[in-house]
C-alpha positions as CSV (number, residue, x, y, z in Angstrom):
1,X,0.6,60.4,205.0
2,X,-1.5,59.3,207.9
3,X,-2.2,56.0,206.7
4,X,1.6,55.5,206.7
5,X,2.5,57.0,210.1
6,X,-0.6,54.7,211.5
7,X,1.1,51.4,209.8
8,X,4.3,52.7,211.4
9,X,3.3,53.5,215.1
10,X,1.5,49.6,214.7
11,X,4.1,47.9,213.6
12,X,6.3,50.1,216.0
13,X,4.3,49.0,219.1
14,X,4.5,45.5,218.1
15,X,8.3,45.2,217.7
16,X,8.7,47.5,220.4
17,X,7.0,45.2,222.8
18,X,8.4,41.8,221.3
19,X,11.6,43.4,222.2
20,X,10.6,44.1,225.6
21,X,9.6,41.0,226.2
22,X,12.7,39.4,225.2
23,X,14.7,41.9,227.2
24,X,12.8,40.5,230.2
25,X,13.4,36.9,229.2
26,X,17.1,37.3,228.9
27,X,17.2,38.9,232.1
28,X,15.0,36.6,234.2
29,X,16.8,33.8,232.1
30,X,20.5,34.9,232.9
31,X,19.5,35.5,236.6
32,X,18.1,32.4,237.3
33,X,21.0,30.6,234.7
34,X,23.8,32.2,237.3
35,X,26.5,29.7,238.1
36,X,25.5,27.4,235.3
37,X,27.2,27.2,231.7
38,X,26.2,29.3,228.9
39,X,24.7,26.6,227.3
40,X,21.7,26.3,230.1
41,X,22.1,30.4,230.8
42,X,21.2,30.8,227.0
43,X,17.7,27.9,227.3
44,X,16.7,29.8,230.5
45,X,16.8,33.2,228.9
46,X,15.2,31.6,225.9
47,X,12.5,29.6,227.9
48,X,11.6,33.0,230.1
49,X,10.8,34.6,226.8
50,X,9.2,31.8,225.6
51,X,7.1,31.5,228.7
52,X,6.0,34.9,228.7
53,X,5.2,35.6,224.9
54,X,2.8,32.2,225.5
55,X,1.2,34.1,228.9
56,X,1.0,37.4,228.1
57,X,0.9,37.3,224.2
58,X,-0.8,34.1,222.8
59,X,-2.9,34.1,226.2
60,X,-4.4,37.7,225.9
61,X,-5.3,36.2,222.0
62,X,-7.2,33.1,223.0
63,X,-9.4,35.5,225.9
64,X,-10.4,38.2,223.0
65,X,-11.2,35.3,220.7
66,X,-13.4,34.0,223.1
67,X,-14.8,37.5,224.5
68,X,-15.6,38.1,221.0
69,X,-13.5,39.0,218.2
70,X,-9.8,40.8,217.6
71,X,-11.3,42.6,214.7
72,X,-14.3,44.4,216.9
73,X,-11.9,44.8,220.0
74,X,-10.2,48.5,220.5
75,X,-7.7,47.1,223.8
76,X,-3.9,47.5,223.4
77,X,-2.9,44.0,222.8
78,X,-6.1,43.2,220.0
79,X,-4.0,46.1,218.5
80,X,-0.6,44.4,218.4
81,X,-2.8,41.1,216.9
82,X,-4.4,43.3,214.2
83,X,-0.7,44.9,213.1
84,X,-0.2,40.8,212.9
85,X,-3.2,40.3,211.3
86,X,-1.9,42.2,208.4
87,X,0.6,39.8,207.9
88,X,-1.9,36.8,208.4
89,X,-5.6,37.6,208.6
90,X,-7.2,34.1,210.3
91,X,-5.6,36.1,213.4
92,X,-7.9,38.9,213.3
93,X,-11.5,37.0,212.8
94,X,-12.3,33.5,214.5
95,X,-10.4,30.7,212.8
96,X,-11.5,27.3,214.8
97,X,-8.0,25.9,213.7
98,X,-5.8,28.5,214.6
99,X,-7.5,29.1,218.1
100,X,-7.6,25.6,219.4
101,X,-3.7,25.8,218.2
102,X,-3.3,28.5,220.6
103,X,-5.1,27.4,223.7
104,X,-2.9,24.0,223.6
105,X,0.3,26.5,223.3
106,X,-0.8,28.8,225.7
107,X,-1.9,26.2,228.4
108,X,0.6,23.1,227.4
109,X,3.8,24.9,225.9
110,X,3.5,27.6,228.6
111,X,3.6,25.1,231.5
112,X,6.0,23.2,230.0
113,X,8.3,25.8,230.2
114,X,7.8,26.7,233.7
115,X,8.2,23.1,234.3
116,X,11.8,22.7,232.0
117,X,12.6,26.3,234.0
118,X,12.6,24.6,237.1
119,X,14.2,21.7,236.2
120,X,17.1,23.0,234.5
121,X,17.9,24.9,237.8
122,X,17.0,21.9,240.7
123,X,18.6,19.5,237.7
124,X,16.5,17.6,237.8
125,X,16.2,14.0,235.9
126,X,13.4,14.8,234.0
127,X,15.0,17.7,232.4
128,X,15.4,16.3,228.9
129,X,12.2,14.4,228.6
130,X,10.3,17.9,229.0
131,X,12.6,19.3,227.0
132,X,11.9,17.3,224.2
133,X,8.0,17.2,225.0
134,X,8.1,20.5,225.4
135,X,10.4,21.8,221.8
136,X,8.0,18.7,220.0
137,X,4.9,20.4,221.1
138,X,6.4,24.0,220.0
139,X,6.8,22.4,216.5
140,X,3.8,20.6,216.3
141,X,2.0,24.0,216.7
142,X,4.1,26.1,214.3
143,X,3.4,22.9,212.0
144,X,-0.6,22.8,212.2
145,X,-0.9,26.8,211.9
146,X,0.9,27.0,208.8
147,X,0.6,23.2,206.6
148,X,-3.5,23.7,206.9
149,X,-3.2,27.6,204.9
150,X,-0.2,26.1,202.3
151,X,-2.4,23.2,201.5
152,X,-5.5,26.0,200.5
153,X,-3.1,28.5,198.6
154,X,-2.1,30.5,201.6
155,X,-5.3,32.8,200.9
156,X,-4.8,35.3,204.6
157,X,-1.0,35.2,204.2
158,X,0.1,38.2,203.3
159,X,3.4,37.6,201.0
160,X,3.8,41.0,199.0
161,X,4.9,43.1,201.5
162,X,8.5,43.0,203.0
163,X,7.6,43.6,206.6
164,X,4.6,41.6,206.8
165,X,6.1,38.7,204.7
166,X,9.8,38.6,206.3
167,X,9.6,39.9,209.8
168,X,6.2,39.0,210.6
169,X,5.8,35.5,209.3
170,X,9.4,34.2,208.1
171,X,11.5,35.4,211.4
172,X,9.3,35.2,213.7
173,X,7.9,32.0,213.0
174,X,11.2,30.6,212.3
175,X,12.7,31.1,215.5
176,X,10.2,28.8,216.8
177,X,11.4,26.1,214.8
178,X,15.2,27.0,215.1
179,X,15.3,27.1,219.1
180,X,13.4,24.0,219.4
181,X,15.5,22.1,216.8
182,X,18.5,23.3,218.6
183,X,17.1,22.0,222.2
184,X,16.3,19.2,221.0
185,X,19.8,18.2,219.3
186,X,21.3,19.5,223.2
187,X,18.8,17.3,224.2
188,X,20.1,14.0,222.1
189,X,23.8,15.1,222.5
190,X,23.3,15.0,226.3
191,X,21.1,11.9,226.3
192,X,24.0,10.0,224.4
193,X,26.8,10.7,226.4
194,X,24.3,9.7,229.6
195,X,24.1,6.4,227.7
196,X,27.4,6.1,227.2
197,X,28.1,6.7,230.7
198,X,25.8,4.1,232.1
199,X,27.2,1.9,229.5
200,X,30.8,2.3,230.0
201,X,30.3,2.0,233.9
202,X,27.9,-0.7,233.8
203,X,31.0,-2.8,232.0
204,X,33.3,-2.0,234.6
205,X,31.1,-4.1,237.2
206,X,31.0,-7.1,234.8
């Protein structure tokens, strides 16, 4: 009976503040997205969230690993890892590979979307090349911290229970892959019809 209302008031805490975060996101997102389609309203909310699960999250990770260790640490957030942990246990001790992944997302991914932030709402003309750098680099690191346990056997994932298995690793992992694939197809659609633009105008000075 304990064991289960402990597993619950984890796992509680953890979607609680995932949720939090992302209500924080949407609204930052949508307030600074004001005036602009939904299109760009909907990659600001999405970046904001983004940015701050990479700060506050994944950055709060990469300081315990390097205080010392989740496991040993009794803090709030080295809570919220070990519920995670549960679902995939190289989280919760030192794993070289899964730490230097999250050092170049926290520092890289993070600026990067402060930087597409800013540029979706000056418009600037580098908007799409960050983008892309930007939902690339997001891939690349959903990429390296899963393709290194698949090729051992996936020994510290956790595949037997529901929650772990479905909400911990499949959703959320996935909509790290989904948004970034869909940024970057805005980001080819728009760079096309810029193309075409230059293209069709160029002819008309021939």
């Amino acid at each position: 009976m304990g064991a289960g209302s402990g597993l619950g008031t984890a796992a509680g805490g953890s979607l609680l503040l995932c949720a939090a975060l992302l209500a924080a996101g949407c609204a930052l997102g949508l307030r600074l997205g004001r005036g602009r389609g939904a299109a760009d309203r909907a990659a600001l909310a999405w970046l904001c969230y983004d940015a701050l699960v990479h700060g506050a999250l994944e950055g709060s990770f990469v300081y315990l690993s390097f205080m010392g260790n989740i496991a040993d640490s009794d803090s709030f957030i080295a809570s919220l890892w070990k519920e995670y942990g549960k679902a995939d246990a190289r989280w919760v001790n030192f794993d070289p590979t899964i730490v230097s992944v999250e050092i170049l997302t926290v520092v890289l991914d993070g600026s990067l979307a402060l930087v597409l932030m800013y540029a979706i709402v000056t418009e600037k003309y580098y908007r799409h090349f960050v983008q892309i750098a930007l939902c690339v680099c997001e891939l690349y690191g959903g990429w390296m911290t899963f393709s290194p346990e698949w090729l051992m056997g996936s020994p510290n994932l956790n595949t037997n229970n529901r929650l772990y298995f479905w909400v911990y690793l499949a959703f959320f992992n996935s909509v790290w892959v989904l948004v970034p694939g869909l940024l970057l197809w805005q980001s080819w659609v728009e760079l096309k019809k810029m193309y075409r633009k230059g293209t069709s105008l160029g002819k008309k000075f021939q």
